[in-house]
N, CA, C and O atoms as a GROMACS GRO file, in nm:
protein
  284
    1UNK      N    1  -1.651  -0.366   1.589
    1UNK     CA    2  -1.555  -0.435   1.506
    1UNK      C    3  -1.415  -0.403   1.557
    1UNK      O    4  -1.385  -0.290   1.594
    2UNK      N    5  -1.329  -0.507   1.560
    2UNK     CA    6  -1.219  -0.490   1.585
    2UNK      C    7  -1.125  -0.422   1.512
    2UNK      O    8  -1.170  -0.387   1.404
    3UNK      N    9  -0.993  -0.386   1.534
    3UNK     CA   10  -0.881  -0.345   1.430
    3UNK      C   11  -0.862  -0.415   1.344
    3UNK      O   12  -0.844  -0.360   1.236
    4UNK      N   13  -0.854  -0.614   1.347
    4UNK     CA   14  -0.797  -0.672   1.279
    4UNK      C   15  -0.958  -0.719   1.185
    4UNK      O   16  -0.966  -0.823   1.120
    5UNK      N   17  -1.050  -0.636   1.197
    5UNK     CA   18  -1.226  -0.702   1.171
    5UNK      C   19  -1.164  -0.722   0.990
    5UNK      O   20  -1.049  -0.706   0.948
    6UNK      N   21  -1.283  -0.760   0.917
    6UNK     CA   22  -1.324  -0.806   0.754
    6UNK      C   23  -1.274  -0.680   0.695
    6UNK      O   24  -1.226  -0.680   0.581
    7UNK      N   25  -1.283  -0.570   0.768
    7UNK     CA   26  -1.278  -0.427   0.671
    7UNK      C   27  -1.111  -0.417   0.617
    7UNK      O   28  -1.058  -0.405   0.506
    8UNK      N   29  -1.050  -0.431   0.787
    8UNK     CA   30  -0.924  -0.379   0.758
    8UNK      C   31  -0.828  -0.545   0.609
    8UNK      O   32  -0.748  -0.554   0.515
    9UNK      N   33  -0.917  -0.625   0.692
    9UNK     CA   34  -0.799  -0.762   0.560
    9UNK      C   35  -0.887  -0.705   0.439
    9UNK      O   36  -0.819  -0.683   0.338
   10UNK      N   37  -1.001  -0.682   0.428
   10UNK     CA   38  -1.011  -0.669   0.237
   10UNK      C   39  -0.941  -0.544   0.206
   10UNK      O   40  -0.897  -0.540   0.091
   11UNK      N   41  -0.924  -0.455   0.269
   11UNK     CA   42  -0.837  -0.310   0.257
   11UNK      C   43  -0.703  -0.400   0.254
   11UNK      O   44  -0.696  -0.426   0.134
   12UNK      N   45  -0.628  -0.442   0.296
   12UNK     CA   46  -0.472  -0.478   0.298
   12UNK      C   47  -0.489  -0.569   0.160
   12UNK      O   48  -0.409  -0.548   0.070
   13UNK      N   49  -0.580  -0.658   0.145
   13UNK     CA   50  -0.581  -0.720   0.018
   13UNK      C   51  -0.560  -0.654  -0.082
   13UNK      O   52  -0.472  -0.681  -0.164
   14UNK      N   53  -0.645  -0.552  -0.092
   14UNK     CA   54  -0.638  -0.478  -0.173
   14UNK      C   55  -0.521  -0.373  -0.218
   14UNK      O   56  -0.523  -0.312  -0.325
   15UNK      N   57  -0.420  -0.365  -0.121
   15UNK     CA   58  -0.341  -0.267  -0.144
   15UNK      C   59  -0.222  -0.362  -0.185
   15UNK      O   60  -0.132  -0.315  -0.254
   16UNK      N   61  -0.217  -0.480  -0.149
   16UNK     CA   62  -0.185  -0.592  -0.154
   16UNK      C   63  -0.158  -0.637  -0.346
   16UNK      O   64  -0.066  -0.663  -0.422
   17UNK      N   65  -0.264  -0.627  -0.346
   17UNK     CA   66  -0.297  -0.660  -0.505
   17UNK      C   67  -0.269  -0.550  -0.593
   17UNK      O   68  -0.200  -0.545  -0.695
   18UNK      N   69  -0.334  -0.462  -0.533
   18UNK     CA   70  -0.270  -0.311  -0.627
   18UNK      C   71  -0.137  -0.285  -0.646
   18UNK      O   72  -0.107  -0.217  -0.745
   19UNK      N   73  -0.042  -0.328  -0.567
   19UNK     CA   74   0.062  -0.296  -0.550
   19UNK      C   75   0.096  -0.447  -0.626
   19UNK      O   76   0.051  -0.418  -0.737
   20UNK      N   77   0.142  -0.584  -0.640
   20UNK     CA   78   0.163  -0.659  -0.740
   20UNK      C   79   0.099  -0.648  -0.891
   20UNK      O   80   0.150  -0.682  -0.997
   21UNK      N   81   0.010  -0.606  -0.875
   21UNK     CA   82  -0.040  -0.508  -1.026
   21UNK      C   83   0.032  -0.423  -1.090
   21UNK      O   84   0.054  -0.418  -1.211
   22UNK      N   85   0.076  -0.346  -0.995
   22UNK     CA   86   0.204  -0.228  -1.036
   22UNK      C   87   0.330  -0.269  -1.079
   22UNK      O   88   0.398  -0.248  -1.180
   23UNK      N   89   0.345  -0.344  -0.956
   23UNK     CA   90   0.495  -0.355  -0.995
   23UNK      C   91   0.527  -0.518  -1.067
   23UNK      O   92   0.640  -0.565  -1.074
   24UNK      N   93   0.423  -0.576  -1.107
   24UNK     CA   94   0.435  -0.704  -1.197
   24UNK      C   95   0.528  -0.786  -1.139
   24UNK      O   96   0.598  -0.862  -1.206
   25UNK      N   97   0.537  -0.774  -0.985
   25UNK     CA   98   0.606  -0.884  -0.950
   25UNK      C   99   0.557  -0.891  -0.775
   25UNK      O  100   0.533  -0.798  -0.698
   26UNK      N  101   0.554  -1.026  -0.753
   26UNK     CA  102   0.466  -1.015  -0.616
   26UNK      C  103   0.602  -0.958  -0.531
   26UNK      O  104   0.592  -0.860  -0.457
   27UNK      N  105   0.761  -1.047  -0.554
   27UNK     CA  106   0.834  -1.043  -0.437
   27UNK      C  107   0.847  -0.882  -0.401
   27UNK      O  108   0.820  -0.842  -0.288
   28UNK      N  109   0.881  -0.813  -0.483
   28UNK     CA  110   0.908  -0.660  -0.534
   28UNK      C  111   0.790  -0.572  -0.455
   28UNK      O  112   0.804  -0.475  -0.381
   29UNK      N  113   0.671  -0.642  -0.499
   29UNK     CA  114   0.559  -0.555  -0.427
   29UNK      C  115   0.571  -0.624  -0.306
   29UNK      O  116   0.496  -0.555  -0.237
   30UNK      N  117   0.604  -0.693  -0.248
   30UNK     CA  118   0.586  -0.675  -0.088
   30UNK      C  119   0.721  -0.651  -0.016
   30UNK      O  120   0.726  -0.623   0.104
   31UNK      N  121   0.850  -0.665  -0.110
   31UNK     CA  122   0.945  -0.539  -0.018
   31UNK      C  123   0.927  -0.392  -0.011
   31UNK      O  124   0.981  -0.304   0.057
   32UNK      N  125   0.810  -0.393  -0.124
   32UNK     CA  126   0.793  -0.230  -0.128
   32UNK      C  127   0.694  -0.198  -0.005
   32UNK      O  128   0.720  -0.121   0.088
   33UNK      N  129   0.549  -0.289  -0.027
   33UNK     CA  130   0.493  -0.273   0.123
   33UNK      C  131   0.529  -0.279   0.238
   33UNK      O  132   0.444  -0.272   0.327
   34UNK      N  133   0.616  -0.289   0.258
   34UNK     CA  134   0.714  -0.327   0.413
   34UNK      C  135   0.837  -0.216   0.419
   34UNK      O  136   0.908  -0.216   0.519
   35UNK      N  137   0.858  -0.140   0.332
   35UNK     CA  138   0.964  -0.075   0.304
   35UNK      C  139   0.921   0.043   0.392
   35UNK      O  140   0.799   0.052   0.399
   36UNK      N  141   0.972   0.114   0.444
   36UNK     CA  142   0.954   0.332   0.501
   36UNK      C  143   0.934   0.363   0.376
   36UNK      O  144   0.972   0.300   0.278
   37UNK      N  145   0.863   0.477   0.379
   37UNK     CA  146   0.913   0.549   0.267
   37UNK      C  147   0.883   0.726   0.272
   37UNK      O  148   0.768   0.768   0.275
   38UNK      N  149   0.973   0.795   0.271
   38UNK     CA  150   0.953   0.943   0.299
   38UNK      C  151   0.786   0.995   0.259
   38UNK      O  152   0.727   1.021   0.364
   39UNK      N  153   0.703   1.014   0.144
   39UNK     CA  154   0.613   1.028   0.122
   39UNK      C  155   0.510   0.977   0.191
   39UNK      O  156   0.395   0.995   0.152
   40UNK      N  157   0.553   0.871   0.360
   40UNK     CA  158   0.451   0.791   0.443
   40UNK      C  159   0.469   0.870   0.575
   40UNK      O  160   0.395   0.869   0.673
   41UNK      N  161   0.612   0.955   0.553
   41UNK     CA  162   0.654   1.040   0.666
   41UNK      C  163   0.740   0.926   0.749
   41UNK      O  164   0.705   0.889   0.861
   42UNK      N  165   0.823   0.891   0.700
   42UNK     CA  166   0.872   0.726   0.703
   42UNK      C  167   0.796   0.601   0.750
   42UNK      O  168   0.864   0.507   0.791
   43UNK      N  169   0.666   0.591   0.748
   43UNK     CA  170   0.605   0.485   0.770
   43UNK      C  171   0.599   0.371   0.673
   43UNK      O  172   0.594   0.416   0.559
   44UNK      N  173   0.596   0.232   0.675
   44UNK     CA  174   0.541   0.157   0.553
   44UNK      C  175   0.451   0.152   0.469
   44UNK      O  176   0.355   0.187   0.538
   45UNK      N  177   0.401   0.128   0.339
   45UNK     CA  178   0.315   0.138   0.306
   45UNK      C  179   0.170   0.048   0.387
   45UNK      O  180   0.058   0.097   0.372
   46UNK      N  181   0.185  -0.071   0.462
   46UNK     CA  182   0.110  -0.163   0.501
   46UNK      C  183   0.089  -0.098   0.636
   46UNK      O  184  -0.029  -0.108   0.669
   47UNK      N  185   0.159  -0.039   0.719
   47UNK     CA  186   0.136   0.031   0.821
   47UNK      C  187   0.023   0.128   0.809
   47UNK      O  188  -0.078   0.139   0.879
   48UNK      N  189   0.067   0.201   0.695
   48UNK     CA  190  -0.052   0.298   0.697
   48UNK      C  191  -0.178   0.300   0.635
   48UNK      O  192  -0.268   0.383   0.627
   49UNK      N  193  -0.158   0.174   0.590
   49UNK     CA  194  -0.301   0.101   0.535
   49UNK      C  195  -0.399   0.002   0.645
   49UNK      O  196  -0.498  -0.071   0.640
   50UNK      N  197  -0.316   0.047   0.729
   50UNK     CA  198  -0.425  -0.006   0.804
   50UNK      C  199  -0.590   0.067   0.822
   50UNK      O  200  -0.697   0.019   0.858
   51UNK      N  201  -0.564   0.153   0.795
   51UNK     CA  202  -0.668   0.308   0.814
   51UNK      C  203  -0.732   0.305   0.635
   51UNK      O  204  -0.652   0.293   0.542
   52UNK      N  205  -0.828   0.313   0.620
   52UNK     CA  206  -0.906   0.367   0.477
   52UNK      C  207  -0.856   0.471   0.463
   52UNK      O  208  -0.818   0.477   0.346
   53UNK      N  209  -0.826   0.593   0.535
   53UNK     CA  210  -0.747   0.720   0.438
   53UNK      C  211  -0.624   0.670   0.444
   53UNK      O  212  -0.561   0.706   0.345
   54UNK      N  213  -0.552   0.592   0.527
   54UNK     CA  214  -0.413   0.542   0.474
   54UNK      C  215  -0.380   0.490   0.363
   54UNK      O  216  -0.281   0.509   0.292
   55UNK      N  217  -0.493   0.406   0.350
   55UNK     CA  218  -0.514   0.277   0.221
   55UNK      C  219  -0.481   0.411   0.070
   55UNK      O  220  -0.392   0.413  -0.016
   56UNK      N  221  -0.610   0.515   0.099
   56UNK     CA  222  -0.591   0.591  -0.027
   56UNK      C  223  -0.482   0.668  -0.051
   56UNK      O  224  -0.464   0.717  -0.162
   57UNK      N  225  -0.379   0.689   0.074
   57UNK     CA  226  -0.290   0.765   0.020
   57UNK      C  227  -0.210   0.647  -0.024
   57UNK      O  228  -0.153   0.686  -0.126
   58UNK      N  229  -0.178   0.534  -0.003
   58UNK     CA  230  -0.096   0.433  -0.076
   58UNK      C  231  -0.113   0.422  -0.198
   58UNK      O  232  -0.021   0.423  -0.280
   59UNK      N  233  -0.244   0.409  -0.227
   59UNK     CA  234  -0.364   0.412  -0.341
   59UNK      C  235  -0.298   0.502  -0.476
   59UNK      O  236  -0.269   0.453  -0.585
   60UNK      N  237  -0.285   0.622  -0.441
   60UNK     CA  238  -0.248   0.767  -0.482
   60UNK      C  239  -0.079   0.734  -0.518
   60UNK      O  240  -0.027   0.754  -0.627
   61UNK      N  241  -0.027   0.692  -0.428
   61UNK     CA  242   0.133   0.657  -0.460
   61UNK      C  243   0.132   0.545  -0.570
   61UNK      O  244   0.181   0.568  -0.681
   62UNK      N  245   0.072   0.413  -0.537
   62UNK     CA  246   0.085   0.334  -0.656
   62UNK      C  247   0.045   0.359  -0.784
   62UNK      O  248   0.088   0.294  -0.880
   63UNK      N  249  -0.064   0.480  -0.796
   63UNK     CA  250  -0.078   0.520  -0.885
   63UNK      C  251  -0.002   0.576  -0.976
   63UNK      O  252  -0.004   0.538  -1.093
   64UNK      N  253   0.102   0.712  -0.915
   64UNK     CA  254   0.204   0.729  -0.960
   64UNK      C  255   0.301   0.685  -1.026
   64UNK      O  256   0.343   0.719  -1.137
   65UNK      N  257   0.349   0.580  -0.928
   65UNK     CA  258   0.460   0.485  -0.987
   65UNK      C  259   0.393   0.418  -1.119
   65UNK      O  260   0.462   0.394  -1.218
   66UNK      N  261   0.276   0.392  -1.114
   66UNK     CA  262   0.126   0.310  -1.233
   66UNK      C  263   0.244   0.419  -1.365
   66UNK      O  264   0.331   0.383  -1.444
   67UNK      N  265   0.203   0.520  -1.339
   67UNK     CA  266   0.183   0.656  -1.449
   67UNK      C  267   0.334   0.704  -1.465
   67UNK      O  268   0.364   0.804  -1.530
   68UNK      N  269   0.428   0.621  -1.400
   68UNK     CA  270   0.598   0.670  -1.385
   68UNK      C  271   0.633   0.769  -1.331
   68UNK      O  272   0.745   0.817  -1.349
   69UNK      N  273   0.552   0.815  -1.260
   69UNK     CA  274   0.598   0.919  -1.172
   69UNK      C  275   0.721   0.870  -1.049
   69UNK      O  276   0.757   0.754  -1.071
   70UNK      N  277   0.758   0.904  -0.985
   70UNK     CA  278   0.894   0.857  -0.828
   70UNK      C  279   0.798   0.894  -0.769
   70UNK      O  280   0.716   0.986  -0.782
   71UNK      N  281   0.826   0.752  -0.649
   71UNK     CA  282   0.741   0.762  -0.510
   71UNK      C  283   0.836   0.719  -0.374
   71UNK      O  284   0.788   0.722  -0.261
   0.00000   0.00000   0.00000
């Protein structure tokens, strides 16, 4: 399977969706996915979702912000 195979788009979907879930607004959630962010070690969130343990540490952050925590 390739990098770009079925696994990695239902993983980006998903982080995709989780993240407009959160933040109740699509435009918002995808400047946030595209954004650096120190807690990625300045990477994007979509960058590092390319990877299943990437996906969960995004996972873990949106959660936060879910629960009002700063991410």
């Amino acid at each position: 399977m390739t990098r770009s195979g079925p696994c990695e788009a239902e993983r980006l979907l998903r982080i995709q969706t989780l993240a407009e879930d959160t933040f109740a607004d699509k435009e918002k959630a995808h400047r946030w996915l595209r954004h650096p962010l120190a807690e990625l070690l300045g990477e994007a969130p979509l960058t590092i979702a390319q990877t299943e343990a990437g996906a969960k540490a995004v996972e873990a952050i949106l959660g936060k912000i879910a629960w009002g925590a700063t991410a």
